[in-house]
N, C-alpha and C positions, 0 to 999 in steps of 0.2 A: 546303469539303470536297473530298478528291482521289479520286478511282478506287481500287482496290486494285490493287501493280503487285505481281507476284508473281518478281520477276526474281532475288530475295533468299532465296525461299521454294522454290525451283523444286524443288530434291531433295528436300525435306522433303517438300512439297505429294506429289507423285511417289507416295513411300512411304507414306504416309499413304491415299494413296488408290487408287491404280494399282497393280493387283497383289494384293489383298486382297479379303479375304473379300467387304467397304462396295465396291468394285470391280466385282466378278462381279453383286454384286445391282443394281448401278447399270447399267450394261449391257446386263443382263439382260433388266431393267422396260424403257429403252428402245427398245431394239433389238425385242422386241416390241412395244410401241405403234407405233414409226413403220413396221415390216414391214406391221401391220396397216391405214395410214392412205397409205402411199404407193401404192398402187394408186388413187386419186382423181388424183394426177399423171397416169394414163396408164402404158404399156409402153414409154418411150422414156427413152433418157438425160436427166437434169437437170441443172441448173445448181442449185446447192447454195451456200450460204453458211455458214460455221461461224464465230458472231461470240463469241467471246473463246474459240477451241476449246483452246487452252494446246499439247499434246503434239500432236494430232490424230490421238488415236485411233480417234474417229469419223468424222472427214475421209477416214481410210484406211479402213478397214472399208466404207465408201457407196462410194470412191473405185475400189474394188476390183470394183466390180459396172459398173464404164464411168460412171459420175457424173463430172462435172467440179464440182470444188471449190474453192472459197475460204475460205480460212484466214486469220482476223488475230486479233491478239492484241498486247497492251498489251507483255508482256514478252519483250523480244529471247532470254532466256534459255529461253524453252519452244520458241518457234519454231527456235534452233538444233539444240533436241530434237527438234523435229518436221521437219526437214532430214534428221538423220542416219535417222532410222523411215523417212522418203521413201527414202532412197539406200541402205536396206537392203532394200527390195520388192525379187520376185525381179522380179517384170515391172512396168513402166511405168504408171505411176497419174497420173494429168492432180489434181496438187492444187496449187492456189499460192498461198503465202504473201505476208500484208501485216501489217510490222510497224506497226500503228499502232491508235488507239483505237477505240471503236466511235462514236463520236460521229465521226470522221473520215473516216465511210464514206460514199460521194457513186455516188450511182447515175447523177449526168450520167458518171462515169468507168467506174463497175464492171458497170451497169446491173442489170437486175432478175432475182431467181431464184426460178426454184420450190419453194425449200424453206429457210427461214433455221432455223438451230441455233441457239440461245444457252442454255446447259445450265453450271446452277452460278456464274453472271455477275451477276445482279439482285443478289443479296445484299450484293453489295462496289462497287455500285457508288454515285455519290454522290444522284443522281436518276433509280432507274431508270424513274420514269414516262416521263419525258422522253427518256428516252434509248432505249429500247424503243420508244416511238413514232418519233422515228425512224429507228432500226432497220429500222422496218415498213415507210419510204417504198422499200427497197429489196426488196419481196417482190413480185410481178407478182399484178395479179387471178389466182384459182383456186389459188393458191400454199398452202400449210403453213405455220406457222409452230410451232416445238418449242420448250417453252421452260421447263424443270426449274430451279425454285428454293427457295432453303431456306426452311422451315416454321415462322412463331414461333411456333406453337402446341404444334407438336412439342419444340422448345427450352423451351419454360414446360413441358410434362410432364414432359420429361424431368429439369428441375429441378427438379421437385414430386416426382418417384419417386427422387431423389438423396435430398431432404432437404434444397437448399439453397433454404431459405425465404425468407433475406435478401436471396438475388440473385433472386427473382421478387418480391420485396416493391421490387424498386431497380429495377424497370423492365426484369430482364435484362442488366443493366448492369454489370459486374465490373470492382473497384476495379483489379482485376490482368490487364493488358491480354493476351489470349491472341491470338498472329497469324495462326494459321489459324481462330479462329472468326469466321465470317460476323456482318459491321457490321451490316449492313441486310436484317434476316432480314423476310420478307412474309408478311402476314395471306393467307389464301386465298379470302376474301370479294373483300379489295380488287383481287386480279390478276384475281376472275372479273369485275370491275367496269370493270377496263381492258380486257379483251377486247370486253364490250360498248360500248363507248365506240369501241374502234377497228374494229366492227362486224366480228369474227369469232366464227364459230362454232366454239364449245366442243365438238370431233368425238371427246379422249381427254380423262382426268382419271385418274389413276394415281399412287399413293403411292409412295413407294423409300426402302426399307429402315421397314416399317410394323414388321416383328418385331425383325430383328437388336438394332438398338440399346436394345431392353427387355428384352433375354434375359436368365434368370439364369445366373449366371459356374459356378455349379455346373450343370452338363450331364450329360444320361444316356450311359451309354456306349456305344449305338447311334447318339449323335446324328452328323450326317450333313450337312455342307456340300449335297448336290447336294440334299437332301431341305430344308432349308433356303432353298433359291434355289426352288423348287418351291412351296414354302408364299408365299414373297415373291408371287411372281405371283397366286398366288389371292388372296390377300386384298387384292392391290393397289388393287383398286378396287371392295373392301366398305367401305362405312360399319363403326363409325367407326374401323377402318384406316384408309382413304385420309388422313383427315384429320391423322393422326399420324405422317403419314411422315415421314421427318425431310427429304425434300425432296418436291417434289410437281412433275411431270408433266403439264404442259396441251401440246394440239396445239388450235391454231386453224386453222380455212379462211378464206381472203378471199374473198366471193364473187366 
């Protein structure tokens, strides 16, 4: 089995997700967990790794605050996007891109950083145990690591409140190959299991998008996006929201 390269997908992937409702709430959840988790780094600029970041909307946003950042990604086609977003700042942002895999990343070269990203990756890739671990040889002790991925538990709900019986009776397995849905969706037992294994502490645990994607399509007529993104965060990290989020949000420390 191969990685998922998105170099094919890239404007679809884009619209689909960047710029949407599933967008803001994503963002949202994170961008508040790690504001709330990067003060353990200390008050000084970082050295940041954003490992499959695509567009690097995140690499810019951290970027923006004096972070020094690395960006790679499988597909040359996100990184020319994330080029033109770089050379559209109005001021100077230290991010640098590497087009290459994450299994390609070598810390005798790039060395180690205080804070590794990997957000929306595990899912599509072909071993991410293996491959997250190492990932992690490139995080220095004391370091963060952020690492939001898709939920099969929330994927078996959501096709239990569809009504498609047959495709949870098949393993979640659809005879009709859809290319933006995530290969290798993860139990959240098993990544809290790799965390202990690579001996970090579980400091955030947060759901994203625990409401949106159960909402009914008939909506009240006060209903309200910003009230919406508001609810996301409270419940993000209630039982049993969290666990139904259709991605889920771990931050580990190395000691």
């Amino acid at each position: 089995m191969q990685d998922k390269n998105f170099d094919k997908l890239a404007q679809k992937f884009a619209h689909n997700i960047y710029g949407t409702t599933k967008g803001d709430i994503r963002m949202a959840v994170l961008w508040r967990d790690l504001q709330e988790q990067l003060p353990l780094l200390g008050n000084k600029p970082l050295r940041i790794l954003d490992a499959g970041g695509g567009f690097g909307y995140f690499s810019l946003k951290l970027a923006r605050l004096g972070h020094q950042v690395v960006l790679c990604d499988l597909s040359q086609e996100m990184l020319k996007q994330a080029q033109q977003l770089i050379d559209e700042e109005p001021h100077e942002v230290d991010v640098t891109l590497h087009h290459c895999a994450i299994q390609q990343l070598d810390a005798s070269a790039l060395g180690q950083f205080d804070l590794i990203l990997c957000h929306a990756v595990a899912e599509w890739l072909a071993d991410a145990q293996q491959t997250l671990a190492h990932l992690l040889t490139l995080l220095r002790s004391g370091g963060l690591f952020s690492l939001m991925f898709y939920n099969k538990e929330a994927m078996r709900f959501h096709a239990l409140t569809a009504g498609n019986f047959d495709y949870v009776r098949n393993g979640l397995k659809s005879k009709k190959k859809n290319r933006l849905s995530p290969e290798h969706p993860l139990d959240i037992a098993t990544v809290r299991q790799w965390f202990t294994q690579w001996e970090l502490r579980l400091c955030c645990a947060s759901g994203v998008r625990v409401i949106h994607d159960y909402m009914n399509k008939r909506l009240p007529d006060n209903y309200d996006e910003r009230q919406l993104i508001e609810m996301e965060l409270e419940y993000s990290r209630r039982e049993p929201y969290l666990s139904l989020g259709r991605y889920v949000h771990f931050i580990g420390h190395k000691p």
